[in-house]
PASEBA-1860 file (N, C-alpha, C; in nm, 3 decimals):
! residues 264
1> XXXXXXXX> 1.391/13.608/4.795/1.327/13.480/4.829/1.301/13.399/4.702 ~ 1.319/13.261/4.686/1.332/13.183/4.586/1.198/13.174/4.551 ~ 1.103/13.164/4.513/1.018/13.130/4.457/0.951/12.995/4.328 ~ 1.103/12.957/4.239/1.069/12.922/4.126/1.222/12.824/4.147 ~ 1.234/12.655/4.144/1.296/12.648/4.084/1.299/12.495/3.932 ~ 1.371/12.521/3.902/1.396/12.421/3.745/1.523/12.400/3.754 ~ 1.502/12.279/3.721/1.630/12.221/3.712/1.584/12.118/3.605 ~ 1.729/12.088/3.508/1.712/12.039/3.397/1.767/11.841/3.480
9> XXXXXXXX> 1.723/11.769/3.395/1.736/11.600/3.461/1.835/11.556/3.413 ~ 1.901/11.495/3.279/2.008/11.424/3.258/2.143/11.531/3.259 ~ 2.241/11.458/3.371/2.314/11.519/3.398/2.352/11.624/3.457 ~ 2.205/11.695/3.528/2.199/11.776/3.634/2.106/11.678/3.762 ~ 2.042/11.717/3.700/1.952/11.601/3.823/2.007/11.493/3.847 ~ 1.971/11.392/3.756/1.999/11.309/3.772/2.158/11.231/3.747 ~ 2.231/11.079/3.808/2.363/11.074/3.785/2.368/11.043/3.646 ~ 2.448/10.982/3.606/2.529/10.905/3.527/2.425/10.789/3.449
17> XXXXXXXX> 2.414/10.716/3.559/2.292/10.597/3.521/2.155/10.669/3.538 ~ 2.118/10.786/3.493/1.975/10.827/3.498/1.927/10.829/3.624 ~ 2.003/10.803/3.723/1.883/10.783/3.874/1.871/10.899/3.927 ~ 1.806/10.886/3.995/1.687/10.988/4.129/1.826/10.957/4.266 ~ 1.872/11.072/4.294/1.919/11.038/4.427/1.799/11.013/4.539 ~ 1.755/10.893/4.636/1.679/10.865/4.691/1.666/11.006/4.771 ~ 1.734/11.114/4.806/1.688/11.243/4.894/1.555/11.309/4.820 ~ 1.494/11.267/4.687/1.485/11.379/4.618/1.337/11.386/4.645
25> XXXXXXXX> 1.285/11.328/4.681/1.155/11.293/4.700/1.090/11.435/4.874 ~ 1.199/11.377/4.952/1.202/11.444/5.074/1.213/11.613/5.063 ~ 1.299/11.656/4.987/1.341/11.728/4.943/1.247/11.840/4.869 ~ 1.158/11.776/4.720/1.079/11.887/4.694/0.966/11.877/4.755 ~ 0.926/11.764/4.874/0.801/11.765/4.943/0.818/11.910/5.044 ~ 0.956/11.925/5.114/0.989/12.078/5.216/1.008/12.163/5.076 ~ 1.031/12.169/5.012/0.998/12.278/4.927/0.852/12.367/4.916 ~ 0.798/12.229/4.850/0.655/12.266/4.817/0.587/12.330/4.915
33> XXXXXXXX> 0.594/12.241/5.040/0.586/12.338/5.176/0.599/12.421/5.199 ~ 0.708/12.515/5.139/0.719/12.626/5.196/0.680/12.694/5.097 ~ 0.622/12.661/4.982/0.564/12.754/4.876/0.659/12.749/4.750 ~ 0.766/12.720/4.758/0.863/12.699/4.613/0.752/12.596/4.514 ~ 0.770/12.637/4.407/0.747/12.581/4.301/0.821/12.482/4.248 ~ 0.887/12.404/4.230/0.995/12.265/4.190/0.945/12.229/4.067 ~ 1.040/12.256/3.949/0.982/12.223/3.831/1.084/12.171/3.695 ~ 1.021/12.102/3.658/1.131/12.030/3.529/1.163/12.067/3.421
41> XXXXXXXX> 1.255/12.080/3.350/1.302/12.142/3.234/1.377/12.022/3.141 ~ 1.356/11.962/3.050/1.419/11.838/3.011/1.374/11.846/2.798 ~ 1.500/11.777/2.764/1.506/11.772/2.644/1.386/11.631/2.599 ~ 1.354/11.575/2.715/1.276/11.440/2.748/1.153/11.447/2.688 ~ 1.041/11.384/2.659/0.919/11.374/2.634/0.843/11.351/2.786 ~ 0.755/11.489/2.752/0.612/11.434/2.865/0.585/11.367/2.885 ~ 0.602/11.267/2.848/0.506/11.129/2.905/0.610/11.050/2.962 ~ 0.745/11.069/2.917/0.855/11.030/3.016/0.871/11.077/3.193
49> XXXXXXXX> 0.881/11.193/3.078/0.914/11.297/3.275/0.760/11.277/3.334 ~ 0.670/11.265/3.284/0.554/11.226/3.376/0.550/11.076/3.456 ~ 0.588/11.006/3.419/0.628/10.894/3.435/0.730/10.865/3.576 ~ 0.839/10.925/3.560/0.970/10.947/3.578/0.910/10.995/3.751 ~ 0.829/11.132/3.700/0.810/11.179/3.844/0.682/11.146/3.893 ~ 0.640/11.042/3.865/0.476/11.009/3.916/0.475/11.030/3.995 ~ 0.551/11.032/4.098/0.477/11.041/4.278/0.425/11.220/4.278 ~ 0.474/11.268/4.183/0.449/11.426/4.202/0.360/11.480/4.089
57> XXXXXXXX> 0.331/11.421/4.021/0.304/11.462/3.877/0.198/11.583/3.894 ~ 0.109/11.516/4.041/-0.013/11.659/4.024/0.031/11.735/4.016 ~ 0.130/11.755/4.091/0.193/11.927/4.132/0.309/11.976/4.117 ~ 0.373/11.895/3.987/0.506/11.962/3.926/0.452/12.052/3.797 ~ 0.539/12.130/3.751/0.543/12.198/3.628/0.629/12.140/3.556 ~ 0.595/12.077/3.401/0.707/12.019/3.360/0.734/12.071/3.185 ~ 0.858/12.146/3.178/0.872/12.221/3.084/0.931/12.059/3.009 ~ 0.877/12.057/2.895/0.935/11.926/2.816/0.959/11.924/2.676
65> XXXXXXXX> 1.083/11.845/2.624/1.074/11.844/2.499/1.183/12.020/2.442 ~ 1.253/12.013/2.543/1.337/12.180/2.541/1.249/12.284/2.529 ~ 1.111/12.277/2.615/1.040/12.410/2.622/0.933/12.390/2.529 ~ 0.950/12.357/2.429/0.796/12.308/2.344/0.680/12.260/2.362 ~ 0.682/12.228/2.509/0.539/12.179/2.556/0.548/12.184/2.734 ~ 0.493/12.269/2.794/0.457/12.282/2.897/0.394/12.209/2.985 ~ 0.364/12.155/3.091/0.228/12.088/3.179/0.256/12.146/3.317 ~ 0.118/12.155/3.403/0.147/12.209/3.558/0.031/12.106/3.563
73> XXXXXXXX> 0.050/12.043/3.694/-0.119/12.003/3.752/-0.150/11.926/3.663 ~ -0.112/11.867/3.556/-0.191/11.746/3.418/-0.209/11.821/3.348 ~ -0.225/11.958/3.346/-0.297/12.002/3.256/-0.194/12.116/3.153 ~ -0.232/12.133/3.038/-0.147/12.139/2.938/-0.173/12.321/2.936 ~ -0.024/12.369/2.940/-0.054/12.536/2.940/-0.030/12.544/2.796 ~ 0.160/12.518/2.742/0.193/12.565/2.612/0.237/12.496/2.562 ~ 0.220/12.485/2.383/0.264/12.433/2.294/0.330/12.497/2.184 ~ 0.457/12.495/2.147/0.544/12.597/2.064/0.592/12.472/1.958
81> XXXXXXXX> 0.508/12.423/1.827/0.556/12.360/1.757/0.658/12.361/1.665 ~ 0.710/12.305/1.564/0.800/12.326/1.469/0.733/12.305/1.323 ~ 0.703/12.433/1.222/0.641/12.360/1.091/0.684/12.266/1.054 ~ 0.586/12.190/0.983/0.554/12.051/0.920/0.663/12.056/0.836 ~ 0.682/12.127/0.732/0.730/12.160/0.599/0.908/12.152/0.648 ~ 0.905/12.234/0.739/1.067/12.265/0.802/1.114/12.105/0.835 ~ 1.019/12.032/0.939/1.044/11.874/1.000/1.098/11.826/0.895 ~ 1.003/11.808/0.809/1.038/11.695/0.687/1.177/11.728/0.616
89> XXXXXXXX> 1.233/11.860/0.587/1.341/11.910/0.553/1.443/11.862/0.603 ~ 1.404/11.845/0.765/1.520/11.784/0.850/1.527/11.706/0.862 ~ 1.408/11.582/0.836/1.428/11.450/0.850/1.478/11.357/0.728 ~ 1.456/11.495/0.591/1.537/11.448/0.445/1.712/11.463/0.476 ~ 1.717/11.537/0.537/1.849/11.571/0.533/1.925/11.416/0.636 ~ 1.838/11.440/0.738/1.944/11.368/0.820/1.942/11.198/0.757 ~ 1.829/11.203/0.723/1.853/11.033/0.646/2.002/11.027/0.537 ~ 2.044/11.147/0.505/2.153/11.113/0.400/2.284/11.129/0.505
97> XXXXXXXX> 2.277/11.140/0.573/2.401/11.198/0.676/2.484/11.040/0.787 ~ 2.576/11.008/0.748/2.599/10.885/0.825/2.615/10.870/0.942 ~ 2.582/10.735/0.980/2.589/10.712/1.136/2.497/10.833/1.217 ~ 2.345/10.833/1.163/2.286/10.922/1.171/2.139/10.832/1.241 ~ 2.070/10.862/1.346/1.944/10.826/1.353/1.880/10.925/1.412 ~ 1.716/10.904/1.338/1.657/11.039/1.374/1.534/10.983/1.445 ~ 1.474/11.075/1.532/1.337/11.093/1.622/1.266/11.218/1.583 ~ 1.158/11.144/1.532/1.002/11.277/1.534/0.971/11.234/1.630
105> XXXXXXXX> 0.956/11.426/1.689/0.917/11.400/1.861/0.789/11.511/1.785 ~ 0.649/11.409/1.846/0.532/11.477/1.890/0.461/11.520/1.964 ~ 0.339/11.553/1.952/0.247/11.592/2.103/0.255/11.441/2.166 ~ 0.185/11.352/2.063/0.105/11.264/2.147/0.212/11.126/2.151 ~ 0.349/11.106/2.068/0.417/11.045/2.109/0.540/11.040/1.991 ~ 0.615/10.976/2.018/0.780/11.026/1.964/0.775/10.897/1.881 ~ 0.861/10.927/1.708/0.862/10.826/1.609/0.995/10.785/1.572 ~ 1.062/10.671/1.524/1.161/10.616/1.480/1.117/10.567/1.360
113> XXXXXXXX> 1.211/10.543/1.268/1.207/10.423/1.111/1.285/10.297/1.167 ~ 1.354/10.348/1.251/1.472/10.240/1.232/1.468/10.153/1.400 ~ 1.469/10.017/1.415/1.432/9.973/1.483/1.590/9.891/1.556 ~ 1.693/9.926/1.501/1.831/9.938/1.570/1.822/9.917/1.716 ~ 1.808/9.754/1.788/1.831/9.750/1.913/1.966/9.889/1.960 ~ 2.072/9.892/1.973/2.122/10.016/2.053/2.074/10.131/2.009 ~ 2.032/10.192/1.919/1.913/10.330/1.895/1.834/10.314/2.006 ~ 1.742/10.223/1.973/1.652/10.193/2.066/1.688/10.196/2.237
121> XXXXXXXX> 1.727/10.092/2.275/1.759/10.053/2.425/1.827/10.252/2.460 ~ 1.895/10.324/2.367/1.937/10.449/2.409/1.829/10.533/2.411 ~ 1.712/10.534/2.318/1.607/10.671/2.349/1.518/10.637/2.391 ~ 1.451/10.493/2.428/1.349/10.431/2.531/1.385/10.515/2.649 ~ 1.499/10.556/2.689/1.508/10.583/2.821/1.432/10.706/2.854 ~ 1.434/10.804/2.717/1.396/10.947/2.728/1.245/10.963/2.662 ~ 1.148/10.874/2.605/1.040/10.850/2.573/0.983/10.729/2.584 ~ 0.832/10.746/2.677/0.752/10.701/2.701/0.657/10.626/2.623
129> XXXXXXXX> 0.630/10.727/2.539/0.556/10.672/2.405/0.648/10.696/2.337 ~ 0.636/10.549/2.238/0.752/10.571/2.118/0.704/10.437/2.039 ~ 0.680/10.497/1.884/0.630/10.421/1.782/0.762/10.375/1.682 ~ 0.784/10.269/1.613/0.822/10.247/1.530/0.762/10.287/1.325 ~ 0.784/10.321/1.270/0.704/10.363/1.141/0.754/10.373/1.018 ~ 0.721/10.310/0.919/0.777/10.298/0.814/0.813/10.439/0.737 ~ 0.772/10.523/0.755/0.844/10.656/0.682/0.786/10.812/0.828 ~ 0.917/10.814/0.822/0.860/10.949/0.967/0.735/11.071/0.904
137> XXXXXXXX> 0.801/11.108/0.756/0.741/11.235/0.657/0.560/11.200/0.674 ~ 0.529/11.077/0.706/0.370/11.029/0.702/0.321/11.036/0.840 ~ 0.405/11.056/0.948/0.354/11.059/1.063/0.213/11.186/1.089 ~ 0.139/11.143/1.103/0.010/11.299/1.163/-0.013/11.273/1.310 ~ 0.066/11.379/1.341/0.079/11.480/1.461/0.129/11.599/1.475 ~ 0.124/11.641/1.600/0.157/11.824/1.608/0.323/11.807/1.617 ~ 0.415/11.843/1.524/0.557/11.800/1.560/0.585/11.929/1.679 ~ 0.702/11.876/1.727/0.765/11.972/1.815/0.889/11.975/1.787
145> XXXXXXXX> 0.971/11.863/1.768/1.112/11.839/1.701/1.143/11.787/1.647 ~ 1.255/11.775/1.592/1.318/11.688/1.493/1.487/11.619/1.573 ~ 1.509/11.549/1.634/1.622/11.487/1.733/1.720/11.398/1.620 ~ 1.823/11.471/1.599/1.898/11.360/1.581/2.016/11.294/1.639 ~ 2.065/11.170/1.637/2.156/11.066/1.740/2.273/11.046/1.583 ~ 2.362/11.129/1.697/2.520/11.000/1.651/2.578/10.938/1.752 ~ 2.632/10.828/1.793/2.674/10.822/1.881/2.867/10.847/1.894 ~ 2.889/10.864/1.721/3.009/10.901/1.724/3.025/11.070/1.805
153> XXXXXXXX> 2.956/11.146/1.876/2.931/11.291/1.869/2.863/11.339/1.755 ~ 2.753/11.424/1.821/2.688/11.519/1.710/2.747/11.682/1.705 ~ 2.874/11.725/1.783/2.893/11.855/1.807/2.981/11.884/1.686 ~ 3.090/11.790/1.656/3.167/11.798/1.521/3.073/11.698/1.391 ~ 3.024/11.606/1.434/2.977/11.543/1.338/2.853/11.556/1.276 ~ 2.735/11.605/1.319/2.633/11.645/1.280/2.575/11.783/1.290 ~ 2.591/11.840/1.378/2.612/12.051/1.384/2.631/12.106/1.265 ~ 2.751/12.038/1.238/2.804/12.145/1.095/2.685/12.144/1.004
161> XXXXXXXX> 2.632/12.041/0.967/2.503/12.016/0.853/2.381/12.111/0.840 ~ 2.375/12.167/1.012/2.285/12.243/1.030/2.282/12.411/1.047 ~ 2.423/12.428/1.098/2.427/12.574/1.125/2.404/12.662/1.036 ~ 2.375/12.667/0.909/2.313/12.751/0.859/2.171/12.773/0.829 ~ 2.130/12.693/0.944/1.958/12.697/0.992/1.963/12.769/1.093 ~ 2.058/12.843/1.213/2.013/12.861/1.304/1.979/12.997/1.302 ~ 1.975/13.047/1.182/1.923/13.218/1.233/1.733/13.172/1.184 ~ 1.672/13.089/1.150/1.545/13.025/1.161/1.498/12.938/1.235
169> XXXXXXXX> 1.618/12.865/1.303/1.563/12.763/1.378/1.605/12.720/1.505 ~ 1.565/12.652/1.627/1.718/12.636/1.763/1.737/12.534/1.699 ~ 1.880/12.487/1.676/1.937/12.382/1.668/2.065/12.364/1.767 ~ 1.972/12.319/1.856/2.078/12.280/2.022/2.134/12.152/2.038 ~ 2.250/12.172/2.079/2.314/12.020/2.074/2.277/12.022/2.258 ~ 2.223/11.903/2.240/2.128/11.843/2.397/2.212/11.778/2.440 ~ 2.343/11.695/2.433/2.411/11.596/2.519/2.483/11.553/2.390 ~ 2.610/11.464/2.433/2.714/11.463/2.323/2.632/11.358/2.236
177> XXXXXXXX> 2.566/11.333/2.199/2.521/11.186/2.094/2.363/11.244/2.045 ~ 2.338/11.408/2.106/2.185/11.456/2.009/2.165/11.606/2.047 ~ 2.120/11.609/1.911/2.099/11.717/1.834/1.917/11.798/1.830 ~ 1.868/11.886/1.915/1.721/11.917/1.895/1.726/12.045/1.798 ~ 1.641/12.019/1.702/1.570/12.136/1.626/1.423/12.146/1.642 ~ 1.412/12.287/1.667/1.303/12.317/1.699/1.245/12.474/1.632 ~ 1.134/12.487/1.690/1.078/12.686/1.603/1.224/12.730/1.650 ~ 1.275/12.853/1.620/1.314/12.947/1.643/1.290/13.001/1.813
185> XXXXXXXX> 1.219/13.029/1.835/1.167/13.074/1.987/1.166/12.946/2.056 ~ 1.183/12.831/2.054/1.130/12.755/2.126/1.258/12.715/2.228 ~ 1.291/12.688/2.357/1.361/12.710/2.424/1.336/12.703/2.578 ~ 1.403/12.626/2.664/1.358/12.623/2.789/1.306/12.788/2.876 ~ 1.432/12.878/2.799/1.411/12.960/2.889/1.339/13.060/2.829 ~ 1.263/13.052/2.705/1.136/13.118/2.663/1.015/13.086/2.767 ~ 1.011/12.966/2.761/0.901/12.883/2.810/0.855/12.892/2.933 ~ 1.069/12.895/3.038/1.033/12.960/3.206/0.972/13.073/3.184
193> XXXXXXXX> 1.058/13.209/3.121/1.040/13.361/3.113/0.862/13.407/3.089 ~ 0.765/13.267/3.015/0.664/13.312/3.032/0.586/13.280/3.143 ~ 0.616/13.175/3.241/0.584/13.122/3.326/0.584/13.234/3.427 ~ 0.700/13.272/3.446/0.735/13.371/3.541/0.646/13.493/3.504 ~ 0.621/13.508/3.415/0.512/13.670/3.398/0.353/13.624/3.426 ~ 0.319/13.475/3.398/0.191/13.450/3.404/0.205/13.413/3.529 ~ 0.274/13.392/3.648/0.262/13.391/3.803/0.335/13.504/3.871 ~ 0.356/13.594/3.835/0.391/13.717/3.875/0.613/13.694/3.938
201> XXXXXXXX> 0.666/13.587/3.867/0.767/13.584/3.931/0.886/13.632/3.907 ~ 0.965/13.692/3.936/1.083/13.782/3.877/1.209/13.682/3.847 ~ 1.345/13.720/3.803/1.435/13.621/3.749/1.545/13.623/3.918 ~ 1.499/13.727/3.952/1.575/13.785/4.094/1.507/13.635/4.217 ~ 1.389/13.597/4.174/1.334/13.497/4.263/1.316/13.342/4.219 ~ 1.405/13.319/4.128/1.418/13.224/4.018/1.567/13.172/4.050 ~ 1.545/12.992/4.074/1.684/12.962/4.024/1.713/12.792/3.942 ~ 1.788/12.838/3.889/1.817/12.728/3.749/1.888/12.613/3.795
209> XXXXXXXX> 1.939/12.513/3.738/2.009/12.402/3.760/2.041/12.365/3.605 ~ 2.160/12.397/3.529/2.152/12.277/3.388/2.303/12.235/3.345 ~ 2.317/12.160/3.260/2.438/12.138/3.193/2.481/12.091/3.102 ~ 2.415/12.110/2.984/2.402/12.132/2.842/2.360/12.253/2.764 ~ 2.419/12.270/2.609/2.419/12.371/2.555/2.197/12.372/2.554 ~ 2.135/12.275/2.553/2.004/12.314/2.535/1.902/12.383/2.647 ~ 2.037/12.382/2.754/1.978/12.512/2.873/2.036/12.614/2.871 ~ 2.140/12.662/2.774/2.207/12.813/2.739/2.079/12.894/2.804
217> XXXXXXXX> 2.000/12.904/2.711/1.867/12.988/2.716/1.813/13.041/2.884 ~ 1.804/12.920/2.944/1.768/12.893/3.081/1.865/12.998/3.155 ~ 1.973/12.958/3.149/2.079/13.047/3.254/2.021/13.221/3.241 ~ 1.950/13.305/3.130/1.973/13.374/3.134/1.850/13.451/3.196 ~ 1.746/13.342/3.240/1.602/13.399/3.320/1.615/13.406/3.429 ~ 1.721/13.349/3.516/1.748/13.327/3.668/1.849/13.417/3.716 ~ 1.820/13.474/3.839/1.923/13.555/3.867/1.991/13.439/3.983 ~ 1.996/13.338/3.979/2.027/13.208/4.050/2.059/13.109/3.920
225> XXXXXXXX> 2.123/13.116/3.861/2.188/13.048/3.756/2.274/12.954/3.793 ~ 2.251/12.842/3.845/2.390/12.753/3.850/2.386/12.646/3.709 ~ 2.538/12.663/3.677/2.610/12.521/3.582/2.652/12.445/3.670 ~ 2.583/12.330/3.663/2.673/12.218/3.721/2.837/12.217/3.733 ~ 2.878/12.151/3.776/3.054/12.152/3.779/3.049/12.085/3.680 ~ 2.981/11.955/3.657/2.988/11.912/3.534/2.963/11.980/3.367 ~ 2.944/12.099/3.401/2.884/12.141/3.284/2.929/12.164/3.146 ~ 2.910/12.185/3.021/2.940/12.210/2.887/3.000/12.388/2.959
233> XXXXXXXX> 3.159/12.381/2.915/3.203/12.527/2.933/3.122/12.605/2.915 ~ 3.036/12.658/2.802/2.956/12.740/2.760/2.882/12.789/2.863 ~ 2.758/12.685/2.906/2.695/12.685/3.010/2.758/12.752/3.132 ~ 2.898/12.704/3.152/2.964/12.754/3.277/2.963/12.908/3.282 ~ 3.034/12.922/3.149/3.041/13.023/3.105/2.929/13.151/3.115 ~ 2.813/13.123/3.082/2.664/13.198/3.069/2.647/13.195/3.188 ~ 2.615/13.069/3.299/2.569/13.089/3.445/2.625/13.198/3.545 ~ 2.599/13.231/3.627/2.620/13.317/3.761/2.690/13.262/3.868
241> XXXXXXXX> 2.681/13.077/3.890/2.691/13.065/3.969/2.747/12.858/3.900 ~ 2.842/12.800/4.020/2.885/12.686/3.972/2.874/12.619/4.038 ~ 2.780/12.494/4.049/2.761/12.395/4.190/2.936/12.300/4.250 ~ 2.928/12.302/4.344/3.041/12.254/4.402/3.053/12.121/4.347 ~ 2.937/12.084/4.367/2.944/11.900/4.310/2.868/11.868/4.197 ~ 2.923/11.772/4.141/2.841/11.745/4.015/2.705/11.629/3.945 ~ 2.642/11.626/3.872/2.534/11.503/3.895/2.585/11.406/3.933 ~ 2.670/11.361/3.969/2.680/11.205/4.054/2.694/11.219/4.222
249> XXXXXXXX> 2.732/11.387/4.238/2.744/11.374/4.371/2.624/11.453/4.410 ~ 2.483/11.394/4.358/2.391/11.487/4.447/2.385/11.627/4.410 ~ 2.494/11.702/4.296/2.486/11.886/4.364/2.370/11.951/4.331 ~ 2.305/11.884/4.265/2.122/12.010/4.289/2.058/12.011/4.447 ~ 2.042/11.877/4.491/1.986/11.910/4.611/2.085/11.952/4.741 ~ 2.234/11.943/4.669/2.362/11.944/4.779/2.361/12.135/4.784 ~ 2.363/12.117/4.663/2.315/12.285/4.617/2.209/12.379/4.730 ~ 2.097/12.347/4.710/1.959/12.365/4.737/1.942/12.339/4.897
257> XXXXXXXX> 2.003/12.274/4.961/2.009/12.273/5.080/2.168/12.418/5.164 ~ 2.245/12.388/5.074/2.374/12.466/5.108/2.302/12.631/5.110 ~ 2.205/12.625/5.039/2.149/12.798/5.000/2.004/12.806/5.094 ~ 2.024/12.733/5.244/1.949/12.744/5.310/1.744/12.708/5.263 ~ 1.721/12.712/5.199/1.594/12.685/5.127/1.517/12.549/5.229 ~ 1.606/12.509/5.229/1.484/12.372/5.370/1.495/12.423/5.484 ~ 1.549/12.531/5.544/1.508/12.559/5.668/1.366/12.598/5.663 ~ 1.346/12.607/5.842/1.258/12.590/5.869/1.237/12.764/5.867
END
């Protein structure tokens, strides 16, 4: 019996243009009903996905920020930051790196230097709060990541710069145009895996939805693992299971209904 599910938003959830298929609303209301948990997993900032899902916000769980910051009910369970010392490292580096823009993502809201209408109009979409600031290294807050944007691709073009951070740090490529670094542990499916022990839930009663390398992690807590059809091979690869249709055609809730879960 399902108990738990997450599903990650751009490009699983949601289509192409970021939208909500209008079912979706209907959908985790018979969930909740029947006791499933419906919960978010997103490379996004809290105050986005809070936003995003207002009509639900009391009573979603929203893993945010790739697992670095938790919320159920408003209220704040976990916070898995990234040292200060490490951020600034990454935010020296990526300033020398071309066709490069970077985001300090914090607790209390996400920072830019560079005020680049298309930067901009592209990560407004995924943060709520978002400051402009003359040097990121001066920002005081609790960091959580360090994001960086190419829009030429960051998988050949900005990756390489970093991989010899990753036995210290996640450095997940989130979608073809960004890059999250974060602690070491920090990770969607750290973040489910503790969820699931602090509500007694097994991976056997757990099921996933993602399709990017920054839900690798995720696939491996669910014994209900689906990759989107759309998904990054990898992902395909790691999951259990492959939705028939892909974020434009609905397949999380096309999914989720096909596996009986809204019956009565």
């Amino acid at each position: 019996m399902i108990k738990l599910i997450v599903t990650d938003v751009d490009g699983t959830l949601l289509n192409d243009n970021h939208e909500l298929h209008p079912d979706f609303w209907e959908v985790e209301e018979q969930l909740t009903k029947k006791g499933i948990l419906f919960s978010i997993a997103s490379g996004r900032q809290f105050y986005n996905l809070e936003s995003k899902f207002e009509k639900i916000k009391d009573r979603t769980m929203f893993f945010a920020e790739n697992g670095t910051y938790v919320s159920h009910k408003g209220k704040e369970l976990y916070v898995n930051p990234i040292e200060k010392k490490a951020a600034l490292e990454f935010i020296e580096m990526g300033r020398k790196l071309e066709n490069t823009y970077l985001v300090l993502c914090g607790k209390d809201s996400a920072y830019v230097e560079i005020s680049e209408k298309a930067f901009l109009d592209e990560i407004s979409q995924f943060y709520e709060r978002l400051q402009v600031v003359d040097d990121l290294t001066k920002v005081d807050d609790t960091y959580l990541k360090v994001t960086l944007c190419n829009f030429n691709g960051v998988e050949d073009n900005t990756f390489p710069h970093f991989v010899n951070y990753t036995d210290r740090y996640k450095v997940a490529i989130a979608a073809k145009v960004f890059i999250d670094i974060t602690a070491l542990d920090a990770n969607k499916g750290n973040a489910i895996k503790g969820i699931q022990e602090e509500l007694g839930i097994s991976p056997e009663e757990t099921l996933v939805f993602g399709d990017y390398l920054n839900d690798l992690e995720m696939m491996k807590v669910a014994r209900h693992s689906y990759a989107m059809k759309n998904a990054h091979p990898e992902i395909i690869e790691a999951s259990n299971f492959v939705t028939s249709h892909d974020n434009n055609e609905n397949g999380v809730l096309r999914t989720i209904e096909a596996l009986g879960l809204l019956n009565s």
